[in-house]
VEXDREN-2710 file (C-alpha; in Angstrom, 1 decimal):
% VEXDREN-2710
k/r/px/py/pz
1/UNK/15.1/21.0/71.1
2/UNK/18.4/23.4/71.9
3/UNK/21.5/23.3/70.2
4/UNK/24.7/25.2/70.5
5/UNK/26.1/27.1/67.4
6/UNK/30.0/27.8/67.2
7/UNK/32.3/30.8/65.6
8/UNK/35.1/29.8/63.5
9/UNK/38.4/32.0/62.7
10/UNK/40.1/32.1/59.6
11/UNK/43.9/30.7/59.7
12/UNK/45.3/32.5/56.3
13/UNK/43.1/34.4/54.2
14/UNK/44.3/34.5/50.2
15/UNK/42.7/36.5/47.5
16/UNK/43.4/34.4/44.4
17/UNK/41.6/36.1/41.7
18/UNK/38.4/38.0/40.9
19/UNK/35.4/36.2/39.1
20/UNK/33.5/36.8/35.8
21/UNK/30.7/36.4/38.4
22/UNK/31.9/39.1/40.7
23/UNK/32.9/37.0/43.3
24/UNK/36.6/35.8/44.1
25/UNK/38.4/32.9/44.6
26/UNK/40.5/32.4/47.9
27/UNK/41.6/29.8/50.2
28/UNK/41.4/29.8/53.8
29/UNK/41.4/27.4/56.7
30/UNK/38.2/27.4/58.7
31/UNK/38.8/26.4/62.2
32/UNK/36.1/25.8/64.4
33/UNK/35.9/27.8/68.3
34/UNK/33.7/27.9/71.2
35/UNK/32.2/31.4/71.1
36/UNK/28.2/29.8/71.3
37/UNK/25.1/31.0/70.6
38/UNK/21.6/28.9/71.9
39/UNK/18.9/28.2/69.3
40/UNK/15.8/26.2/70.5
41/UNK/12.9/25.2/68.4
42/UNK/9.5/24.5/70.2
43/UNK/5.9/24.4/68.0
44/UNK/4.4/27.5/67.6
45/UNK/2.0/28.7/69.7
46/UNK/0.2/31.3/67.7
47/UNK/0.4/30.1/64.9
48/UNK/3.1/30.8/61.7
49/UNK/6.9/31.1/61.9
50/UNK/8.6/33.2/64.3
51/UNK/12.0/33.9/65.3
52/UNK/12.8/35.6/68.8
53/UNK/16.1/36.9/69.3
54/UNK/17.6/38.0/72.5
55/UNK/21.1/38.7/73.6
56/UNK/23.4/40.7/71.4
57/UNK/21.2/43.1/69.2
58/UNK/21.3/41.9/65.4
59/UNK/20.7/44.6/62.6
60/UNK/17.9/43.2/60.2
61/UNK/14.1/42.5/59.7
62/UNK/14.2/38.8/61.4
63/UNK/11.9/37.2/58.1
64/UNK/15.4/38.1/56.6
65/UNK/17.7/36.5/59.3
66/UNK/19.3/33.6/57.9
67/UNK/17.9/30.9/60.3
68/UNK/14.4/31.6/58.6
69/UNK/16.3/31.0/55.4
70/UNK/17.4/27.6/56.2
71/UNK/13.2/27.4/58.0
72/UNK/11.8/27.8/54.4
73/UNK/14.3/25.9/52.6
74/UNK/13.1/23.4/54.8
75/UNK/9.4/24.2/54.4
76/UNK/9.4/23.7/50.8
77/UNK/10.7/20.3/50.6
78/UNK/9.1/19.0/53.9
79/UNK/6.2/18.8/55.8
80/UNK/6.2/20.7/59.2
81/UNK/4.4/22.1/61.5
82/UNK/4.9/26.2/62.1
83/UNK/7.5/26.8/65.2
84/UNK/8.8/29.1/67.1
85/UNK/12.5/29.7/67.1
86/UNK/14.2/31.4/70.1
87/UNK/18.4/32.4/69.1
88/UNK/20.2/34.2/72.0
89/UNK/22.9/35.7/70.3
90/UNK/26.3/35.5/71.7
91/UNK/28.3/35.5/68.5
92/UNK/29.4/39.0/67.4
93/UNK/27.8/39.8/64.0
94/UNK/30.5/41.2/61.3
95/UNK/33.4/40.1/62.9
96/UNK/34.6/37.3/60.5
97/UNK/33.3/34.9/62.8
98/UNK/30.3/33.0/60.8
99/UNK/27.8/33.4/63.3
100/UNK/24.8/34.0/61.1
101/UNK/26.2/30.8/58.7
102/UNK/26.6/28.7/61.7
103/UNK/23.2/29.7/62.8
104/UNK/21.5/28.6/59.4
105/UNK/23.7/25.4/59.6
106/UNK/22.7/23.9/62.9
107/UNK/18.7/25.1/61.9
108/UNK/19.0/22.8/59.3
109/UNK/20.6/20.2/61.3
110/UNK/18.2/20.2/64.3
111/UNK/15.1/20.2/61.6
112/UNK/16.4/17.0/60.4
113/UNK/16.7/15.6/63.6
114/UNK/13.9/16.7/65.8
115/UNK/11.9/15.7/62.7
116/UNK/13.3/12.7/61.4
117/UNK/13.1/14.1/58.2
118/UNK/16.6/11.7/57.1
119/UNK/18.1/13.7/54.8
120/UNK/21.6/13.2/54.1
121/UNK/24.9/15.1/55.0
122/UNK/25.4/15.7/51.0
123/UNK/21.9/16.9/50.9
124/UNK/22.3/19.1/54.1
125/UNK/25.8/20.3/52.8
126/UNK/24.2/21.3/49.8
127/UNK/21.3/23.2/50.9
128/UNK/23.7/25.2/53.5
129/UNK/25.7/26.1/50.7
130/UNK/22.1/27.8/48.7
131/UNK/22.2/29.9/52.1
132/UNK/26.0/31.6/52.4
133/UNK/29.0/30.4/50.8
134/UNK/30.7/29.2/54.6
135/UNK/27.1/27.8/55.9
136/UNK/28.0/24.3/54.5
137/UNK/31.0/24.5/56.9
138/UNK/29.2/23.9/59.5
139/UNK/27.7/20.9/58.9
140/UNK/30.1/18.8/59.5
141/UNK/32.1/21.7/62.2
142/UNK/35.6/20.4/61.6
143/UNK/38.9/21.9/60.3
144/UNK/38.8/22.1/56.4
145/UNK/40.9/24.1/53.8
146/UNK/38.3/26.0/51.8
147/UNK/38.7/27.4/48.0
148/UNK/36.3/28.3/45.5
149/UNK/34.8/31.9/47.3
150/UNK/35.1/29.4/50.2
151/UNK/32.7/26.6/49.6
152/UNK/34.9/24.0/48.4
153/UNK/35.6/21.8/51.1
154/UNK/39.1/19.4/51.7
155/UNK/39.5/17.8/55.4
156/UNK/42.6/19.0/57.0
157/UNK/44.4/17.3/59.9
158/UNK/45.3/20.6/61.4
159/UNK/44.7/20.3/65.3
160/UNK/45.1/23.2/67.6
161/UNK/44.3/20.8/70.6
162/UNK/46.4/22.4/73.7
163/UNK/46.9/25.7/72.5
164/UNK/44.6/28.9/73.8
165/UNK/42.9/31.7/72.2
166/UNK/42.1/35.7/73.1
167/UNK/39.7/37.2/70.5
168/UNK/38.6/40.9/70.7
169/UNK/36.2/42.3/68.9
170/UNK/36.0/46.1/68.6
171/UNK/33.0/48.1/68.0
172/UNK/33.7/48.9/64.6
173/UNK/31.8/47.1/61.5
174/UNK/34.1/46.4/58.0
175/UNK/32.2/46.2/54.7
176/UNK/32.5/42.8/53.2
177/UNK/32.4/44.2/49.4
178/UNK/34.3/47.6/50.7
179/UNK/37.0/44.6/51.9
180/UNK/37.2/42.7/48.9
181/UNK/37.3/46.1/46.3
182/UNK/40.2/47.2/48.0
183/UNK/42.6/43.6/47.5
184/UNK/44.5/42.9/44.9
185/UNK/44.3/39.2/43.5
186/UNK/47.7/37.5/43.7
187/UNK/49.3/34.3/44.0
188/UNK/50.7/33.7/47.4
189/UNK/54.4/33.4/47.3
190/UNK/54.2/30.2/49.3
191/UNK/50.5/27.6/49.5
192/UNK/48.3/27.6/52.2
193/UNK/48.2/24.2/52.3
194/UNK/52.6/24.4/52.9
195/UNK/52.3/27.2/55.4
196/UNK/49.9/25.5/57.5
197/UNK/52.3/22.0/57.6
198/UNK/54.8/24.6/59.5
199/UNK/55.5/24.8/63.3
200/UNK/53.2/26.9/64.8
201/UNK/56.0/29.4/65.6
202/UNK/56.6/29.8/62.0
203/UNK/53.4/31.1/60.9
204/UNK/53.4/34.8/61.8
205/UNK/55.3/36.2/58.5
206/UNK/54.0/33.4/56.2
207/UNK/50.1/32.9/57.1
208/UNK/48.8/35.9/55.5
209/UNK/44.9/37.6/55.7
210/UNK/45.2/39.7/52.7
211/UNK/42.7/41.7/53.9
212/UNK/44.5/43.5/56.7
213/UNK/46.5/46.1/54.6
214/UNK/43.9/47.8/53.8
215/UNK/41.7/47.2/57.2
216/UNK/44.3/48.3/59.0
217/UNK/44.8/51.4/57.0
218/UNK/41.2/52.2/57.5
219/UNK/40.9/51.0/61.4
220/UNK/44.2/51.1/63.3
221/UNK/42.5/50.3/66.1
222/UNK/42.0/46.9/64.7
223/UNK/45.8/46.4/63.3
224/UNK/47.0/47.8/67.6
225/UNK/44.7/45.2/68.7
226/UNK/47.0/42.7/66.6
227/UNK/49.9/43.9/67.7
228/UNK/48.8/43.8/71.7
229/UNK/48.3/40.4/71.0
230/UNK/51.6/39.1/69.5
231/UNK/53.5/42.0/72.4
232/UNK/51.6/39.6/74.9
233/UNK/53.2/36.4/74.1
234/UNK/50.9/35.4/71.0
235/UNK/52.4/32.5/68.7
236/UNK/50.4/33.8/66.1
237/UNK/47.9/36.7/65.7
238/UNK/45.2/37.3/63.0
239/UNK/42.1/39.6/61.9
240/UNK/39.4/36.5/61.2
241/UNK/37.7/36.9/58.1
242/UNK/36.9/40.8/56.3
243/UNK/37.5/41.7/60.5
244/UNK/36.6/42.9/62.5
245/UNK/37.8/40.5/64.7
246/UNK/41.5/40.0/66.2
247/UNK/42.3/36.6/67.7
248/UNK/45.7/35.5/69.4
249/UNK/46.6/31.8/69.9
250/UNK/48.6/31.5/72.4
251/UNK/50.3/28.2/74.5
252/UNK/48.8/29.7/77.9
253/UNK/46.4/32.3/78.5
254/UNK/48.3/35.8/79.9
255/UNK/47.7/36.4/83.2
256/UNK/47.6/40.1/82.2
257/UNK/46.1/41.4/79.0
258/UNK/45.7/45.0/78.2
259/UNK/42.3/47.1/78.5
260/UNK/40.6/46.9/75.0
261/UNK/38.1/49.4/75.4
262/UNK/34.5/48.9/74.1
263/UNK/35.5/45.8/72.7
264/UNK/34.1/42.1/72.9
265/UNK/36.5/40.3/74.8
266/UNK/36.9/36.2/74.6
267/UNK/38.9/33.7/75.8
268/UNK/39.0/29.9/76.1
269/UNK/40.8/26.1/74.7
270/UNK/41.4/25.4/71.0
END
């Protein structure tokens, strides 16, 4: 069996408030895109559990690799025989994108399928949120306004349908913790949730990552790369996520854009 795992971009990112557990509250909108990996799941032939990766290089010992997370998960409730798991990566890794997450998810979701094993969306919610705090996203791969440190889940009607994006990735790798020491909890001055009810057009000074001050401070490249994209004609540019991804949503793709070196370029339909 082969299934296709998708990125997703952030639209807004707010730091609410810090933890007593360390972690912090936020809200965000996940939005779902078409940057694609391949995973395929065949039995094993050797014997054991093993994951072959090809495609974009990812940092790690594979045993630790999320998919084999959601594998065991699996392998300790159910019985099943050993596989091999072949993952061609084509989602940039540390780029706010969720590519390891959606990874995890659709494991879990072709398991229960291939397998019959029935368990339920709750269940498979659930378990994707014991992997990563956005893996439960996935599951059902729709727009949702997410709180909590972003596992709390509310359906949004939010549709992007008809517009384009331009994401561009630069070779440069932010620090997830490094991100979130350097932001300073606050209240937005107006809710997500009010922003995102806004024309499109209106979004630029009022749909805030909170992370970019600081980013940007410590990359430029990665703040230049958001203002290429709104000089080009971009209703509303972003930094997805901790970075270090840019993305520009657009009403038509520019016939011209400029040369971002050594970057991971995409482009495609919301």
């Amino acid at each position: 069996m082969i299934k296709f795992p998708n990125a997703k971009i952030n639209l807004g990112l707010n730091i609410i408030a810090k933890r007593p557990d360390g972690y912090h509250n936020l809200e965000t909108i996940f939005y779902p895109i078409n940057i694609k990996d391949a995973l395929e799941v065949v039995p094993s032939q050797t014997g054991g559990d093993k994951l072959h990766i090809t495609g974009i290089e990812v940092d790690g010992p594979t045993e630790n690799n999320l998919i084999m997370k959601a594998l065991r998960l699996i392998k300790r409730q159910y019985m099943i025989p050993d596989l091999d798991v072949y993952l061609h990566k084509q989602i940039p890794f540390g780029a706010g994108l969720g590519g390891g997450s959606a990874d995890a998810a659709v494991m879990l979701l072709m398991l229960n399928e291939l397998f019959t094993l029935k368990i339920p969306e709750d269940k498979l919610i659930a378990m994707a949120s014991g992997i990563g705090a956005d893996c439960a996203f996935f599951i059902k791969n729709q727009p949702v306004f997410a709180s909590g440190i972003g596992n709390v889940f509310e359906e949004t009607p939010l549709s992007l349908k008809g517009y384009h994006c331009v994401l561009v990735k630069p070779d440069i790798h932010v620090s997830t913790p490094e991100a979130y020491s350097l932001v300073k909890p606050a209240q937005p001055e107006m809710p997500l949730k009010e922003v995102i009810g806004l024309p499109i057009g209106e979004w630029q000074k009022l749909l805030i990552n909170d992370f970019e001050p600081s980013v940007f401070a410590k990359y430029p490249q990665i703040g230049k790369i958001k203002e290429q994209m709104l000089h080009e004609g971009a209703v509303y540019a972003s930094m997805s996520g901790s970075g270090s991804s840019v993305f520009g949503i657009f009403k038509e793709i520019p016939e011209w854009l400029p040369t971002f070196d050594n970057c991971y370029i995409w482009k495609g339909a919301l």
